[in-house]
C-alpha positions as CSV (number, residue, x, y, z in Angstrom):
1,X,0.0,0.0,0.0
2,X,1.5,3.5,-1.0
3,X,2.2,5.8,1.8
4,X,1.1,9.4,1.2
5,X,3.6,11.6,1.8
6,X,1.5,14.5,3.9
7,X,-2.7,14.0,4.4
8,X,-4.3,17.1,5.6
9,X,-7.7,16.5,7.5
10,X,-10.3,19.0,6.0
11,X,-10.5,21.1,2.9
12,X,-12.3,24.6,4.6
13,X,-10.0,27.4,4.0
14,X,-7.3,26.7,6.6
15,X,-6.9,22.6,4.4
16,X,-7.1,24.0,1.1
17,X,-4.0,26.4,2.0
18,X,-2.1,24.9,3.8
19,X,-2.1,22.4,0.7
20,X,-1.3,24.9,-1.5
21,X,1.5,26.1,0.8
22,X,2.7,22.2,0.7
23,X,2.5,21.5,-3.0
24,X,4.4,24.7,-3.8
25,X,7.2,23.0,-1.5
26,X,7.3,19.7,-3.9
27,X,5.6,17.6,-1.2
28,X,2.9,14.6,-2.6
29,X,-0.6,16.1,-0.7
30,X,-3.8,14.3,0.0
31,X,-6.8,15.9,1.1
32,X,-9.5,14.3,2.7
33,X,-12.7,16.0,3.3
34,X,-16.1,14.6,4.7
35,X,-18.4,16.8,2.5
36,X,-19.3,16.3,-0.7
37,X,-17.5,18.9,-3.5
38,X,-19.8,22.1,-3.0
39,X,-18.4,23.1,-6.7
40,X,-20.8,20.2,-8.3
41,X,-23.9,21.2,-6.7
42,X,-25.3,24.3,-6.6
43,X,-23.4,26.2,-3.3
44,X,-26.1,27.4,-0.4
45,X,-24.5,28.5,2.1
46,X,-26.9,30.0,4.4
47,X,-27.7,29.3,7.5
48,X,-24.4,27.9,7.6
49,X,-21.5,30.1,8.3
50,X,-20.5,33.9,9.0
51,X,-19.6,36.2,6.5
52,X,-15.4,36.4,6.8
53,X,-13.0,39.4,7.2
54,X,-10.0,39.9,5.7
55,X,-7.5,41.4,7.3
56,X,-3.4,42.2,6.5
57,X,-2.2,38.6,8.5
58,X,-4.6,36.9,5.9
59,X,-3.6,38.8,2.7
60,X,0.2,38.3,3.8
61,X,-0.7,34.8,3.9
62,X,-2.4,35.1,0.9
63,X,0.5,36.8,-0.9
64,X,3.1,34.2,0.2
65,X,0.9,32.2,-1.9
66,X,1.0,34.3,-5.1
67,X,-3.0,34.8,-4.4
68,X,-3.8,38.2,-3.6
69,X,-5.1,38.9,-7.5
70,X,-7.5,36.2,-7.8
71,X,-8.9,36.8,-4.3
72,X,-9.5,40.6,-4.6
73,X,-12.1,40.5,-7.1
74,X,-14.7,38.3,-4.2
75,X,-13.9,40.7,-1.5
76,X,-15.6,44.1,-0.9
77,X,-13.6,46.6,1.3
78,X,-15.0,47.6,5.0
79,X,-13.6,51.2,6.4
80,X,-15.7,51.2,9.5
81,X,-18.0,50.0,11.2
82,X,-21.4,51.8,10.8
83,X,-23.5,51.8,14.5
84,X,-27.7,51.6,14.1
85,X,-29.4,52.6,17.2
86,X,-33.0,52.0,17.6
87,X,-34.2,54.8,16.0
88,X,-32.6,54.3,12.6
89,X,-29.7,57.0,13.1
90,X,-26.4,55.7,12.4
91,X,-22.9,56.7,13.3
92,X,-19.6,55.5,11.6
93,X,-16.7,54.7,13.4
94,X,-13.2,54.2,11.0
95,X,-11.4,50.7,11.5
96,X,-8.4,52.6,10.9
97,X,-6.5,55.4,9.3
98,X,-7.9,56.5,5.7
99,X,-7.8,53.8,3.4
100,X,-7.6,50.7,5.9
101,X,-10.6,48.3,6.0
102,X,-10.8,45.0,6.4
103,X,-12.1,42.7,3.6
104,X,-16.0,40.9,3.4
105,X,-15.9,37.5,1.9
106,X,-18.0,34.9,1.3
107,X,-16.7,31.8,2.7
108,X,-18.1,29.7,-0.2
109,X,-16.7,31.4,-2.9
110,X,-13.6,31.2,-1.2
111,X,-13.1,28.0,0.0
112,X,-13.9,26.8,-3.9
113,X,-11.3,29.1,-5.5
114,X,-8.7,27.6,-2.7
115,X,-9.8,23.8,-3.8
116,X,-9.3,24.9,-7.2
117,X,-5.8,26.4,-6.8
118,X,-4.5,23.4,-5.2
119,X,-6.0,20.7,-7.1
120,X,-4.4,23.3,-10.6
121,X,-1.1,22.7,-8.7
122,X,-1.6,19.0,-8.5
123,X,-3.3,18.3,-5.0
124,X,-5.3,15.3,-4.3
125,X,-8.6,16.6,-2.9
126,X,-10.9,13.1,-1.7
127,X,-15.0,14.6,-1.1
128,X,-16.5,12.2,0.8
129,X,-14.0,10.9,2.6
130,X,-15.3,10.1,6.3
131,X,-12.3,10.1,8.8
132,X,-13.4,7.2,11.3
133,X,-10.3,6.2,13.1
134,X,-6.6,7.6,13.5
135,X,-3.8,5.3,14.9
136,X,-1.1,7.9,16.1
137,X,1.4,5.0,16.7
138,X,1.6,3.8,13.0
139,X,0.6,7.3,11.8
140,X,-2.3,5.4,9.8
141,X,-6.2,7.1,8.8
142,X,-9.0,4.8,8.4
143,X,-11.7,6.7,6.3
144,X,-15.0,5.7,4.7
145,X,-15.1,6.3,1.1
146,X,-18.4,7.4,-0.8
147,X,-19.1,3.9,-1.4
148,X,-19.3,2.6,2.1
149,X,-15.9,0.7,1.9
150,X,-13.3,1.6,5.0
151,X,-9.6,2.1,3.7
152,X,-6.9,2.6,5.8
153,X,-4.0,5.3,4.3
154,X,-0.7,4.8,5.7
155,X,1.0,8.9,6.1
156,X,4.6,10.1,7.0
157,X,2.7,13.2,7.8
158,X,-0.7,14.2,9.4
159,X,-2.2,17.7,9.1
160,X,-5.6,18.3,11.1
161,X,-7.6,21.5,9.5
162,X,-10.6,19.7,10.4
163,X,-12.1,22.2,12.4
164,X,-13.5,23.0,15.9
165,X,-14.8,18.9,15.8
166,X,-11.2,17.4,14.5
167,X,-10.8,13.8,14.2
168,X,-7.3,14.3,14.7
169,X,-7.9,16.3,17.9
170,X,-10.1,13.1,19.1
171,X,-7.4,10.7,18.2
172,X,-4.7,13.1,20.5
173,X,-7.7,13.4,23.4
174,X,-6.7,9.6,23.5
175,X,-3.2,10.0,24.3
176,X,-2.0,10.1,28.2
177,X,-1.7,14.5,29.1
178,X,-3.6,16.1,26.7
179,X,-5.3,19.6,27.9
180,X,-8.3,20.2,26.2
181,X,-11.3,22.9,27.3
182,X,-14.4,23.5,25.1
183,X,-16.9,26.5,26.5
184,X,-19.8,27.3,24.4
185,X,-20.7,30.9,25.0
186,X,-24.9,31.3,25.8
187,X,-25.4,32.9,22.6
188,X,-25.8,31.5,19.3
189,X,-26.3,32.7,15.7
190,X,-28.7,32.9,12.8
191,X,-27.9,33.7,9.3
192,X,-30.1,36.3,7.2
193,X,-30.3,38.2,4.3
194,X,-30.8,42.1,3.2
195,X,-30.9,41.4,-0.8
196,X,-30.2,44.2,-3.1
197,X,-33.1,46.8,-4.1
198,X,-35.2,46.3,-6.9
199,X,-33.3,48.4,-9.1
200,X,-30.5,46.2,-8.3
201,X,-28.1,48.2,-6.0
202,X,-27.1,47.9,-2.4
203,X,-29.9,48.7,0.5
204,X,-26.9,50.3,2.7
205,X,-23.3,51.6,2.2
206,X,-21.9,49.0,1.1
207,X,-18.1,49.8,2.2
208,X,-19.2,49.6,6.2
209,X,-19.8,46.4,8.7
210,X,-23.1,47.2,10.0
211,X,-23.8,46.7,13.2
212,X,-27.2,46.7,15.1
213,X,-25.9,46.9,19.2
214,X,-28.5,46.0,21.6
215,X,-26.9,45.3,25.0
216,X,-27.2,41.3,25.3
217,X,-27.8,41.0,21.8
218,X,-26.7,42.5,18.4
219,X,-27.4,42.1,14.5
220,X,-24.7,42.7,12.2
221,X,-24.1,43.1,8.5
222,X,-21.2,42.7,5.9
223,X,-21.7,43.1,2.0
224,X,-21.3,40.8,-0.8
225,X,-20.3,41.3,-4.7
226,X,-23.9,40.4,-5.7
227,X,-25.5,43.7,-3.4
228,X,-26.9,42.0,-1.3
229,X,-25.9,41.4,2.7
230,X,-25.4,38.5,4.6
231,X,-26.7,39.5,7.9
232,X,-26.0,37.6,11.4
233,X,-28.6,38.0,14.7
234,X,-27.2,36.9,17.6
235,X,-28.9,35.9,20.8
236,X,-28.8,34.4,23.8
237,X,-30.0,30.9,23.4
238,X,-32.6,31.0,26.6
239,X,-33.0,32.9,29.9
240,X,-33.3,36.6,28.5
241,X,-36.9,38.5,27.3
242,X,-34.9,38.6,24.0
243,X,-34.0,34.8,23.0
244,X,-34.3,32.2,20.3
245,X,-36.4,30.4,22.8
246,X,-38.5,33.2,23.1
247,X,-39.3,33.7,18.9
248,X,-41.8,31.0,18.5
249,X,-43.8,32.0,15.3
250,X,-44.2,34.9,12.7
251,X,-45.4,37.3,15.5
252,X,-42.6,36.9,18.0
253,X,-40.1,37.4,15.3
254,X,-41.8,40.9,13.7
255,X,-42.3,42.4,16.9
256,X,-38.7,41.6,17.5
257,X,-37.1,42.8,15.0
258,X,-39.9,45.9,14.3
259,X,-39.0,46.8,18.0
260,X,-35.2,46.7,17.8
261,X,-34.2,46.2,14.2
262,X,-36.5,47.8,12.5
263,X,-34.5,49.9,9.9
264,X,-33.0,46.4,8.8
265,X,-36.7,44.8,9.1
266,X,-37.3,47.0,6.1
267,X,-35.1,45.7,3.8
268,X,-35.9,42.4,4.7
269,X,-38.5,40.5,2.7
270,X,-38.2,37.6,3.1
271,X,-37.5,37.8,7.1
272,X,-39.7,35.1,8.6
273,X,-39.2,32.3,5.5
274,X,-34.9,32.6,6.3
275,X,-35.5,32.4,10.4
276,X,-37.5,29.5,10.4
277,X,-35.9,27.7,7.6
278,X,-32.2,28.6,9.1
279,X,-30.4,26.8,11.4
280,X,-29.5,27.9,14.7
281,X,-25.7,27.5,15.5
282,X,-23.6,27.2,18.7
283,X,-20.1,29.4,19.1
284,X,-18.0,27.7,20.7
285,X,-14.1,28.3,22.5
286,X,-11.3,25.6,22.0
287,X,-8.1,25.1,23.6
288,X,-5.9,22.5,23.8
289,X,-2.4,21.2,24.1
290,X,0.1,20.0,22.8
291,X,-1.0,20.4,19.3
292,X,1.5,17.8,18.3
293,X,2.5,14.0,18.4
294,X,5.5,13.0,16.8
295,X,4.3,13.6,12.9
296,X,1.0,14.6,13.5
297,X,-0.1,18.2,13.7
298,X,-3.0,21.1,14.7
299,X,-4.0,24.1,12.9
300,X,-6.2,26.2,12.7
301,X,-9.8,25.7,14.2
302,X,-8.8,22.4,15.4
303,X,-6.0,23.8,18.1
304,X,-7.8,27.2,18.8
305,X,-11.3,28.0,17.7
306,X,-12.5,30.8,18.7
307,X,-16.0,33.0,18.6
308,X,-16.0,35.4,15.9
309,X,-15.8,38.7,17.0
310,X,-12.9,40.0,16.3
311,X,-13.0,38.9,13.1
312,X,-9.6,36.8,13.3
313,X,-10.4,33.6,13.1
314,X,-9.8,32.8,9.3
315,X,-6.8,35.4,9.4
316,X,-5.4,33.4,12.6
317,X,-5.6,30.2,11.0
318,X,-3.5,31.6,7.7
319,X,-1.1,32.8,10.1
320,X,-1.0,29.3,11.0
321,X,-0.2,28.0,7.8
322,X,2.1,31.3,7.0
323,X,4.4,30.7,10.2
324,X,4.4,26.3,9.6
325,X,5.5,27.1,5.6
326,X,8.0,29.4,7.4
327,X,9.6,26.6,9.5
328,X,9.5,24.1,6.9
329,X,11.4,26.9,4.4
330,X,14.3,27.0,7.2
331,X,14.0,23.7,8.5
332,X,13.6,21.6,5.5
333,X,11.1,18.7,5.2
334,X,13.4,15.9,7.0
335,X,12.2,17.1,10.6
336,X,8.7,17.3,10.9
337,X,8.7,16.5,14.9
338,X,11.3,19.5,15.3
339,X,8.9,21.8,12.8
340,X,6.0,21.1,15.0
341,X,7.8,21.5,18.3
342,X,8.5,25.0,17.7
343,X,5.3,25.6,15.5
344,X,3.2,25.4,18.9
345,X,5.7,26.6,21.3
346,X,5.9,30.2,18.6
347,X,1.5,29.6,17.7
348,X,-0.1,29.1,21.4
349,X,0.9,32.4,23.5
350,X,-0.8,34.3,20.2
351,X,-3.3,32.2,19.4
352,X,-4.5,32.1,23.3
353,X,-4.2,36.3,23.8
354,X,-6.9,36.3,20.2
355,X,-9.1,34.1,21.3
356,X,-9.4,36.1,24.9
357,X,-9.5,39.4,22.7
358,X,-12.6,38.3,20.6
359,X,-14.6,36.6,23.7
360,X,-13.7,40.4,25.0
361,X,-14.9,42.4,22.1
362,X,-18.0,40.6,22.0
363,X,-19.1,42.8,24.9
364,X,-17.7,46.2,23.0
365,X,-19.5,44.6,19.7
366,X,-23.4,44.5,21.9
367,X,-22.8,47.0,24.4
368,X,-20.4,49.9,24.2
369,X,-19.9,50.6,20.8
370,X,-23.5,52.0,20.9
371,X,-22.2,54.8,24.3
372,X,-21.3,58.5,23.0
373,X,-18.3,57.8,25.2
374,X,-16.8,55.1,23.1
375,X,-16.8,57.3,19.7
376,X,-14.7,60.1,22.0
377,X,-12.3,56.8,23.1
378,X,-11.9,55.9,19.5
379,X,-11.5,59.8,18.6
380,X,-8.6,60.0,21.3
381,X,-6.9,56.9,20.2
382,X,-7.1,58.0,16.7
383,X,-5.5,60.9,17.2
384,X,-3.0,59.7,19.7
385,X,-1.9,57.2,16.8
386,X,-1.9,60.0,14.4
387,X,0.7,62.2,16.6
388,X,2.7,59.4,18.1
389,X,2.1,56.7,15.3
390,X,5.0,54.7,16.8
391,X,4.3,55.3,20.8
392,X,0.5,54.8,20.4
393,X,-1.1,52.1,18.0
394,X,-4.6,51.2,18.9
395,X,-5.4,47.6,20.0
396,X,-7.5,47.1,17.0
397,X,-4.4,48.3,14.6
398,X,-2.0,46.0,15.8
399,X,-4.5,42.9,15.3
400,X,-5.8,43.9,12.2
401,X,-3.7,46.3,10.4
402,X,-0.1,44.3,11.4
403,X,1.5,41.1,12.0
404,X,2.5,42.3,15.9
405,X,2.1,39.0,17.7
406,X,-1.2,39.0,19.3
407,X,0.0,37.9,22.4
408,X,2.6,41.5,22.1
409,X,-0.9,43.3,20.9
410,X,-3.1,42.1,24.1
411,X,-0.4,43.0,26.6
412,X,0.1,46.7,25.4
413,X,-3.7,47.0,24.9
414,X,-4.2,46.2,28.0
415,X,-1.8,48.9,29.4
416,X,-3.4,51.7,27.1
417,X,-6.7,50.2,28.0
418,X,-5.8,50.9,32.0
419,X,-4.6,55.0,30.8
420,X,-7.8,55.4,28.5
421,X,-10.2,54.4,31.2
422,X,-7.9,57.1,33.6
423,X,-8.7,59.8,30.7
424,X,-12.7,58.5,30.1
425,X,-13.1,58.8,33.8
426,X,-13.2,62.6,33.4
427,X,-16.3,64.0,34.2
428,X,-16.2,67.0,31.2
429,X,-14.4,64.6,28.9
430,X,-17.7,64.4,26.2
431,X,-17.2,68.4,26.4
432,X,-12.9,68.6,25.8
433,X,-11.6,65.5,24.7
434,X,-10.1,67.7,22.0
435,X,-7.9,70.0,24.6
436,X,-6.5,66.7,26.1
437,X,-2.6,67.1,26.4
438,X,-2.0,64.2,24.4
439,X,2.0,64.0,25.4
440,X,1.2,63.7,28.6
441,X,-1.2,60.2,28.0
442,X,2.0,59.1,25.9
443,X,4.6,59.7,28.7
444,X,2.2,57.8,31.2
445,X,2.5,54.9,28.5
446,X,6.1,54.9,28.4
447,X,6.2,55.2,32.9
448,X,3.2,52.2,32.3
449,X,5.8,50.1,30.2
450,X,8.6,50.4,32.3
451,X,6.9,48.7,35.1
């Protein structure tokens, strides 16, 4: 029986280019993925998955991988977030300086254009391929083809991109100190739709993340090419007035949404037919370690998933793949325990410190991004990075708009986070946040950092 050479677990995005990453080193590469090829049926995706954004770790990713051109064209450019309070009004907040956004994707259209690259650069991609068993000792996958017949594949190498439920993680769960903690957070999602108008166009500004904040809940919003918007409601599961336990029928839901949501209830026709035909999902938390044994390895969503609001999870799991081709580059393809060993030791202290930052800004996300006071934060910080662009870089910059280490990004956020709540706590700060002496906020930053 041959022995593959590398088998990744999963084609999503994270598989498909980490593959890519692989072939372009030489390497044989098998995929083997329990769904059936979404490229041979016609592709729904809702109700399924969360709109991505793409941020700079993603594209560098991207670029490594000589894709940048052909993903550009399915990705529609975000500057700011744009806030919707009850009454219809909206305010918009800038991600960044001018010109930085982050990038809306459809995951779908993604995911196939991935597929395609690597199976154009001559990777073996198996649909239907049921992962059933994994023997870590002999480094051996028993799968279930689409015919019902088990086949067990022999492989030097084992990749899990398998996602949030990995085989491989199951198989490691097995082995004798493994940590491993799952927490599902008590809200889930629903996936919508705001479609284009009738002559066509979009309903909204289209170059914005829309987001509907409502305390323990929130609706958000990110564009597609086709001008329509893929819009996600998340609620608590049970136990508040507003819940999915709560929306029973067609009245439940309009009051609901006429009630808190009601400029985006209007550009919603089809409203009730998408929430009850939709699935309800679960976000859930992951962590675990190691990620390793011997010649098997974790990425991505299978080693750290995370809930998705700080929009990192796709970008986190390219800097997975970006920092692995990295080692292999250096380290050569003879000494895959040593490429692993240091792969988790450089990947866990960043990929923990993201994974506490988006379980954190999914409070900013429902609850303070709609307070006058956080818009006169944001004004500060902007303005602190715009005078002291090198002393002063706003926790949100350095995740999205560089490669900074997250675990580097959390800890100096959390230090500016301590000064801006000193500055915020100024009773008059609404009326002069503009005469704030903005050297003085830097210099207790650099007396912060030296402790």
């Amino acid at each position: 029986m041959k022995k593959n050479e590398i088998s990744i677990l999963g084609s999503g995005l994270i598989g498909s280019l980490m593959s890519i990453y692989l072939k372009k080193r030489g390497l044989d590469v098998q995929v083997y993925e329990k769904r059936a090829d979404n490229r041979k049926v016609e592709y729904k995706e809702e109700g399924r998955s969360i709109n991505m954004a793409l941020s700079d770790r993603g594209w560098k990713a991207l670029d490594k991988a000589g894709l940048r051109d052909k993903v550009l064209p399915l990705t529609i450019p975000m500057y700011g977030r744009k806030i919707h309070d009850e009454h219809g009004k909206t305010t918009f907040i800038p991600y960044g300086k001018e010109g930085q956004a982050i990038y809306s994707i459809s995951r779908g259209r993604f995911n196939q254009l991935l597929v395609e690259e690597a199976e154009k650069l001559g990777v073996e991609v198996h649909f239907d391929h049921r992962v059933d068993e994994i023997d870590l000792r002999t480094n051996e996958i028993l799968v279930t083809n689409p015919e019902g017949i088990q086949e067990k594949i022999p492989s030097n190498v084992i990749i899990g991109a398998d996602g949030a439920y990995s085989a491989l993680r199951n198989a490691m769960l097995k082995q004798v100190r493994f940590d491993y903690k799952q927490e599902y957070i008590s809200h889930g999602y629903k996936e919508l739709t705001i479609p284009a108008t009738e002559a066509g166009e979009f309903a909204m500004d289209p170059n914005a993340l829309h987001i509907w904040p409502r305390g323990s809940f929130m609706l958000i919003a990110l564009p597609n090419p086709d001008k329509s918007f893929t819009c996600t409601l998340f609620l608590p599961f049970d136990g508040e007035r507003v819940c999915f336990e709560n929306i029973r029928d067609e009245k439940d839901l309009v009051g609901m949404f006429q009630t808190y949501f009601d400029d985006a209830f209007q550009l919603m026709p089809d409203l009730v037919g998408e929430y009850f035909r939709n699935h309800t999902s679960a976000l859930i938390n992951i962590e675990c370690y190691p990620w390793m044994l011997k010649n098997a390895i974790l990425i991505g969503d299978s080693s750290h998933a995370m809930v998705p609001f700080y929009g990192q999870g796709m970008n986190c799991g390219f800097e997975d793949c970006y920092v692995l081709d990295g080692l292999i580059e250096k380290l050569g393809t003879n000494v895959w325990e040593l490429i692993f060993a240091k792969f988790q030791k450089m990947r866990k202290p960043n990929t923990d410190a993201i994974s506490q930052l988006a379980m954190e800004n999914f409070e900013e996300m429902r609850n303070e991004v709609a307070d006058p006071k956080f818009l006169i934060r944001k004004k500060i910080e902007t303005k602190l990075h715009e005078l002291y662009p090198k002393d002063w870089i706003p926790l949100y910059t350095m995740v999205t708009f560089s490669d900074i280490p997250y675990s580097e990004a959390y800890a100096q956020g959390k230090l500016q986070k301590k000064i801006m709540d000193k500055v915020m706590s100024n009773p008059l700060i609404t009326q002069n946040w503009n005469k704030l002496d903005y050297e003085d906020i830097v210099n207790q930053m650099d007396k912060a950092k030296a402790f």
